[in-house]
BALUMRO-802586 format. One line per field, with one value per residue (C-alpha): residue in one letter; chain; z, y, x. Coordinates in pm, whole numbers, padded with zeros to 5 digits. Last residue first. Layout:
BEGIN
code = c(A, ...)
unit = c(A, ...)
zz = c(Z, ...)
yy = c(Y, ...)
xx = c(X, ...)
//
This chain:
BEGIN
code = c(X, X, X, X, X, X, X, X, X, X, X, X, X, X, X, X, X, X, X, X, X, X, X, X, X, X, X, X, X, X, X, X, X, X, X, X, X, X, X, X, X, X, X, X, X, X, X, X, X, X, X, X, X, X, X, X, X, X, X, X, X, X, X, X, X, X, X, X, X, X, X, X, X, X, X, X, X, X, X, X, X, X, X, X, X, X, X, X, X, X, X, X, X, X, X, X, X, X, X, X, X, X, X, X, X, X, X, X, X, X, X, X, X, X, X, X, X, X, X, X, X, X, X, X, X, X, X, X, X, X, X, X, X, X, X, X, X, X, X, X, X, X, X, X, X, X, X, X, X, X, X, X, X, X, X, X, X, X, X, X, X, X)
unit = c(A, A, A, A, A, A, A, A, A, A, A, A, A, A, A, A, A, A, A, A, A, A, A, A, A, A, A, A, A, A, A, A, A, A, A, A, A, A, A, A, A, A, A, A, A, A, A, A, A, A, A, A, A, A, A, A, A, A, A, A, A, A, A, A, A, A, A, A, A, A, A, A, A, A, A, A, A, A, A, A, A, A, A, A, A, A, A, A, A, A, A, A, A, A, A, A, A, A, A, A, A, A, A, A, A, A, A, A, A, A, A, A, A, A, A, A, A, A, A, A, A, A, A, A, A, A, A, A, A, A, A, A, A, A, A, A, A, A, A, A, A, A, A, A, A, A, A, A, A, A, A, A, A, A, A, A, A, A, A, A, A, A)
zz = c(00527, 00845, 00745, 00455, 00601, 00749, 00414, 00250, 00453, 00435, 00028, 00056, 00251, 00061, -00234, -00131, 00014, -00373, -00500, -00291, -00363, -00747, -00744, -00512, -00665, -00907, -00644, -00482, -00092, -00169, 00254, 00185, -00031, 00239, 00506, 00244, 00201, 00567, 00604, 00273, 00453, 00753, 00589, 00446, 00763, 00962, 00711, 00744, 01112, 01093, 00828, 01097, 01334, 01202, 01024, 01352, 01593, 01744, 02064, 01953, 01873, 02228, 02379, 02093, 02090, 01801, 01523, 01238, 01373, 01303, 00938, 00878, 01013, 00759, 00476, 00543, 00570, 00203, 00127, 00286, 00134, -00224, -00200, -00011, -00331, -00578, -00433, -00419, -00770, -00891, -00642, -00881, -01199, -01019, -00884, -01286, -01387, -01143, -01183, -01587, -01499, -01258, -01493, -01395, -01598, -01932, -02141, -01923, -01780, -01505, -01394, -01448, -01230, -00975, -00973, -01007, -00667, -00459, -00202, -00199, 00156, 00294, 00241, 00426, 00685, 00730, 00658, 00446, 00170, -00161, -00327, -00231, -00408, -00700, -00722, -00666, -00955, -01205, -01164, -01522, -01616, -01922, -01986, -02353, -02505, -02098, -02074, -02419, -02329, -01961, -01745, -01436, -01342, -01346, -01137, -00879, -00915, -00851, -00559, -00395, -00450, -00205)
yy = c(08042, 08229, 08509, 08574, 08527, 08885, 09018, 08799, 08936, 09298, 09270, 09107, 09435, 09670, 09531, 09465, 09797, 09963, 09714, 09841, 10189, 10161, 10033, 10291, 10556, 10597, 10630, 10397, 10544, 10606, 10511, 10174, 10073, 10107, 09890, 09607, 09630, 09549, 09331, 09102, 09145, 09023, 08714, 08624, 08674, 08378, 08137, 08189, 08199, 07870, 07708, 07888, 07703, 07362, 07394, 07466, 07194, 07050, 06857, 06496, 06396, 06609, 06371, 06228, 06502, 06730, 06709, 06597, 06921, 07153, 06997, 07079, 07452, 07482, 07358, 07576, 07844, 07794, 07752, 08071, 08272, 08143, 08238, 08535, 08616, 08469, 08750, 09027, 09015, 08952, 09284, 09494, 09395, 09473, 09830, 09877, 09802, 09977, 10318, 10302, 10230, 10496, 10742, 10767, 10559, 10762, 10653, 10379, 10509, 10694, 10471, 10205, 10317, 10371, 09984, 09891, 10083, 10025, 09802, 09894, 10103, 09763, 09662, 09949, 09865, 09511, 09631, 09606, 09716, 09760, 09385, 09477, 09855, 09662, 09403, 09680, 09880, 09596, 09413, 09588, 09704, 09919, 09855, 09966, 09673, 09575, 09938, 09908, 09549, 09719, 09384, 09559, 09729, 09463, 09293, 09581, 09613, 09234, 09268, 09580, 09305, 09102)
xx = c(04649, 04556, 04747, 04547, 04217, 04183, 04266, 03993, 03754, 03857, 03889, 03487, 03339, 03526, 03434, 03042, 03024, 03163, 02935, 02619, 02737, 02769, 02425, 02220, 02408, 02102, 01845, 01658, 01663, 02025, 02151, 01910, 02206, 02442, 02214, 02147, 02583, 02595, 02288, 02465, 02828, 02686, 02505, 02828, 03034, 02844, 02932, 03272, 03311, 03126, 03379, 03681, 03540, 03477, 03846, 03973, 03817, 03506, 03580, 03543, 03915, 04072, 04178, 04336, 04584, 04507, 04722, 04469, 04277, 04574, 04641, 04236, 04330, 04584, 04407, 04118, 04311, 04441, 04095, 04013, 04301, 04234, 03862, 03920, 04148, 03883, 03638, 03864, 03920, 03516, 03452, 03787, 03529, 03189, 03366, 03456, 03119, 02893, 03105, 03089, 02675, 02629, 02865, 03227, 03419, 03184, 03514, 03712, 04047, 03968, 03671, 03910, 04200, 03940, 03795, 04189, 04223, 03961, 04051, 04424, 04375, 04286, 04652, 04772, 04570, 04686, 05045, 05311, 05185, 05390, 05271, 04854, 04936, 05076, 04781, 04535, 04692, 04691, 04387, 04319, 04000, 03914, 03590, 03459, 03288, 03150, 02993, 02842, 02701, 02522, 02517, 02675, 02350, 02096, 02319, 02298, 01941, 01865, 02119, 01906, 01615, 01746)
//
C-alpha cells in the first residue's frame, strides 16, 4: 500500500490545510435535488470541485489532493451512517425470522460479509488507478478522486437498505 503512503503524504501539506476552502455544501445540495441513483452518483465530486475553484493554487497536485481528501472524509461518514442504518434493519429482519430458520445465517451476516468484501475491492480498484500514473504527480489526486467515487457509490447503494 504504498500508493496510500503517497496519498497521505499528500493531503498533509499545512499551507494547503490554512487556505482550504471546503464546504460539503454543493454535494449536499446536488445529493437533496437527485432523484435518482445515478443522479446521485453524479454529486460525487462536487464539493471537492467547488474547492479546487475556490481554494488559491485548487488545482495544483497538492490543492487537488486536499479538496478530493475533504469531499472522501464526507462520503465516508455517509456509508458509515447508511451501513449502520442497514445494519439495523437487517438485524430487525433476522429477529423476525421464523424459528426454522434461527441457524441459517441471516441479513446482518450478509450484508457484514458484503461489506467486508467491498473494502478490499475498492483498495485493488483505486491500486489499479494509481498504477494508470506510473508515479507521477497525478498519482495522488487520482487515487482519492477513485477512492471518492469508489466510497459515494458504496454508500449510495446502502442508502436504501437503511
Amino acid at each position: 500500500m504504498i500508493w496510500l503512503a503517497a496519498v497521505l503524504a499528500l493531503v498533509a501539506s499545512p499551507v494547503v490545510a490554512q487556505e482550504m476552502q471546503y464546504s460539503d455544501s454543493a454535494t449536499q445540495s446536488c445529493l437533496e435535488a437527485a432523484e435518482s441513483y445515478g443522479a446521485k452518483i453524479d454529486c460525487a465530486g462536487a464539493s471537492a470541485g467547488q474547492c479546487m475553484e475556490d481554494t488559491p493554487g485548487g488545482y495544483s497536485t497538492v490543492g487537488m489532493g486536499g479538496c478530493l481528501d475533504r469531499e472522501l472524509a464526507y462520503w465516508d461518514g455517509l456509508l458509515n451512517s447508511h451501513y449502520k442504518a442497514a445494519m439495523t434493519r437487517a438485524k430487525n429482519l433476522d429477529a423476525d425470522r421464523p424459528a426454522s430458520m434461527k441457524d441459517v445465517p441471516g441479513a446482518a451476516v450478509a450484508l457484514r460479509d458484503m461489506q467486508r468484501a467491498w473494502i478490499p475491492f475498492r483498495d485493488k480498484a483505486c491500486g489499479y488507478e494509481a498504477s494508470l500514473w506510473a508515479g507521477g504527480t497525478g498519482q495522488g489526486p487520482a487515487t482519492l478522486g477513485c477512492l471518492l467515487q469508489q466510497t459515494a457509490k458504496q454508500a449510495l447503494i446502502l442508502e436504501p437498505w437503511g
